[in-house]
N, C-alpha and C positions, 0 to 999 in steps of 0.2 A: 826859625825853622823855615825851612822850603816851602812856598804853595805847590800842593801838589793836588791830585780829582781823582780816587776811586770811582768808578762807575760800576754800581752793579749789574748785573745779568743772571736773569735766571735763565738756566738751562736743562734740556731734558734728557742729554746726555753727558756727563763732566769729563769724561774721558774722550769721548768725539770732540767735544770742543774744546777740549785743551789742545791736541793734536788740529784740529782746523785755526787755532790762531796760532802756534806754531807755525804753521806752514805760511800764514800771512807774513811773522817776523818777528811776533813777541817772541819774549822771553817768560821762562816759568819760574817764578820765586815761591819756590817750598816755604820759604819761610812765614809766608801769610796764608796759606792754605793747608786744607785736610782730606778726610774725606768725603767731604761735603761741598768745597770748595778751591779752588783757587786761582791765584794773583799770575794775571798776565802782564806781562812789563809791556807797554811801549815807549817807553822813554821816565826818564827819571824824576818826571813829573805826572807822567801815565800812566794810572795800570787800569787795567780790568778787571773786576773781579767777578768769575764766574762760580754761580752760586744751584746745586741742585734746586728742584724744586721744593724741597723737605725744609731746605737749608734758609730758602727765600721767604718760607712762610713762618722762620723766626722775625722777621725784620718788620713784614706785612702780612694781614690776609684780605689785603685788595684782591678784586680779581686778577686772571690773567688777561691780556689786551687779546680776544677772538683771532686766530692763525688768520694770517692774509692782511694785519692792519699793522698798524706801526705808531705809538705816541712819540718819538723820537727819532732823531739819526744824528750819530758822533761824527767826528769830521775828523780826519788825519791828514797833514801836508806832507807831502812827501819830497825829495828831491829833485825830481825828475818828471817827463810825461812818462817816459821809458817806467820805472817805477808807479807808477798809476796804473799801469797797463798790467804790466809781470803781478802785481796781489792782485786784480780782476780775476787775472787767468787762474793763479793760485788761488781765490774764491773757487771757484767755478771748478779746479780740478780735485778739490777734497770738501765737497757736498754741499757748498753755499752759493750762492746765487750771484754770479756774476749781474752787470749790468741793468739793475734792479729799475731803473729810470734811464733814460736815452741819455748818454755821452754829451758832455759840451763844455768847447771849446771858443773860448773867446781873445786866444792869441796869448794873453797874459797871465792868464790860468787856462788849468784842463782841469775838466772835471769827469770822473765815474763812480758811480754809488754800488753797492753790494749789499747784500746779507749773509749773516751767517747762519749754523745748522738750524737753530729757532726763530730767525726772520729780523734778528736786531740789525739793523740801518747802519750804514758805514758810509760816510758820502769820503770817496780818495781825490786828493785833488793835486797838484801842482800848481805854484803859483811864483808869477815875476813880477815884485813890486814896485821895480822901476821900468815895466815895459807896460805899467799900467796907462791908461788916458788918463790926462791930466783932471778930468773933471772928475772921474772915479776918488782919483787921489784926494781931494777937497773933502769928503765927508767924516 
């Protein structure tokens, strides 16, 4: 079988935030969700799964992490800066937080982070692994 990483999210609206990663580029696979949930694809080894809060409190009843703080952030590579840039903008133009930490650029990677409608952490980046410095490369 494939390794593949569900990531859960609890969310406090399932319908806003199926339509905001939408619009970042997942895809929605009915087939692992309901009405409490569900499976955003980013790739065939990534999904998302976004989970009411009703839904999240089968799995845990950890608290929630206080609005405004963050215990994580997922990381996606994308093809391009150009494409770093357009889901920023796409953040930012359907409720989520564009440029959540200052942009950076170190020639071989771009980087920019986000949030979405609940404040989960997205660091987007771009990266050239042969335009890295050779001492990068070594580790």
């Amino acid at each position: 079988m494939t390794k593949m990483i569900f990531v859960s999210l609890p969310v406090a609206d399932l319908e806003a935030s199926v339509a905001f990663y939408k619009a970042l580029g997942f895809e929605q696979n009915p087939q692992f969700g309901d009405d409490a949930s569900a499976c955003m694809v980013w790739s065939e080894a990534i999904y998302a799964m976004l989970l009411t809060h009703a839904k999240w409190r089968t799995f845990t009843q950890r608290p929630f992490p206080p609005a405004g703080t963050s215990g994580s952030m997922l990381s996606l590579s994308m093809g391009s800066r150009d494409a770093v840039d357009a889901m920023n903008r796409a953040a930012a133009a359907h409720g989520g937080q564009a440029d959540v930490n200052p942009a950076e650029d170190f020639g071989f990677m771009y980087t920019r982070d986000l949030a979405d409608l609940d404040g989960h952490m997205w660091g987007i980046f771009w990266m050239d692994p042969a335009a890295m410095p050779a001492a990068s490369r070594q580790h």
